[in-house]
Each structure stands twice: as structure tokens, then as C-alpha cells.
N, C-alpha and C positions, 0 to 999 in steps of 0.2 A: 319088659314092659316099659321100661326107663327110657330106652333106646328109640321106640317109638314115638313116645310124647316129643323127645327131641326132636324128632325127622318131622313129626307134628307140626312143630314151630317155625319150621323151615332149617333146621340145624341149628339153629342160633340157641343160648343157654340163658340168654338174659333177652327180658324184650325192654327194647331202645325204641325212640322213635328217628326218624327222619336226622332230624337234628343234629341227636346224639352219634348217628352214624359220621352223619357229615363231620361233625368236629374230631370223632376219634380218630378219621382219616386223615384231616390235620396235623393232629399231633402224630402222629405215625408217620407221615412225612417230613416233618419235625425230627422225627427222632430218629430218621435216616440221614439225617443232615443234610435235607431239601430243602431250604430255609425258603429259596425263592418259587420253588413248586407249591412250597404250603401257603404262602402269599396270595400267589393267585388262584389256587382252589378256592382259599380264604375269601376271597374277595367276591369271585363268583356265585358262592356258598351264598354269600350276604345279601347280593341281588336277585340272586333267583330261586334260592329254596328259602332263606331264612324268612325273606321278605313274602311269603306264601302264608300265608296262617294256618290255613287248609292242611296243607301238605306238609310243613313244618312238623305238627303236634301229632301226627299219623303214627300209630308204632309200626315198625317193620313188619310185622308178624300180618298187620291188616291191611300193608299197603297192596292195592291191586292194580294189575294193569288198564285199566280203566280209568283211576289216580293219576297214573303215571302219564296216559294218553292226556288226560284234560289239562295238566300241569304244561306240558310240550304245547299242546296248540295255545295254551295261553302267552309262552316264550314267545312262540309264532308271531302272535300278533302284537308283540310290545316292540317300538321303535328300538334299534338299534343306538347305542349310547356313541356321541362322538370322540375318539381317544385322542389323549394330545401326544403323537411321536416325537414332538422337540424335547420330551420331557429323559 
């Protein structure tokens, strides 16, 4: 019965939201000594899910493709940032 509830949840054993994914992926590239991978996840992270409130506070367990759909066309339609390559 245990094993179900698990498969339930999506396999997962603790429910996290959005967030908390995001950041333990972080540190898990962190802690593969990807200093500059986690940077720019990081940074990513910051603009485009942290800065979500919606989607942010979402637990994994609830998030649905539907979420995930309206998140992306919202990317879609957010101006493109301009990067500075001299830097």
C-alpha cells in the first residue's frame, strides 16, 4: 500500500514546490563542482520561475501541464533581455 501512495505522488517522497526544486538543482550542480552551470541556472531560475508567483508557490505533486503551458506562452511573450558580450 506504501508503494502506491508513493507512485501517487509522482514518486517523489516529500512534496516541494516549484522553488524548492529549482534551488536543489542548484545546489546539486554545486555540489558536482559546476560552479558556472549553477550560476546560470541560478540566474535563470530568478527571472523566469522565481519571479512567477503563480508558479513559483505550486507543489510539484499539483503542478500540471496546463501550469506549465501558460508559464511558457507567458516566456513567449516577455521581451527578450539585452546581454552585454564585452563583459
Amino acid at each position: 500500500m506504501e508503494w502506491f501512495d508513493h507512485r501517487k505522488t509522482g514518486g517523489i517522497s516529500v512534496d516541494i514546490t516549484v522553488v524548492e526544486a529549482c534551488q536543489r538543482y542548484v545546489d546539486k550542480l554545486r555540489g558536482n563542482g559546476k560552479e558556472s552551470g549553477a550560476i546560470d541556472v541560478e540566474g535563470r531560475f530568478k527571472r523566469w520561475v522565481y519571479s512567477d508567483a503563480k508558479l513559483s508557490k505550486v507543489s510539484l505533486i499539483k503542478l500540471t501541464p496546463t501550469m506549465l503551458s501558460d508559464w511558457r506562452m507567458k516566456l513567449v511573450k516577455t521581451p527578450a533581455m539585452l546581454q552585454d558580450k564585452a563583459a
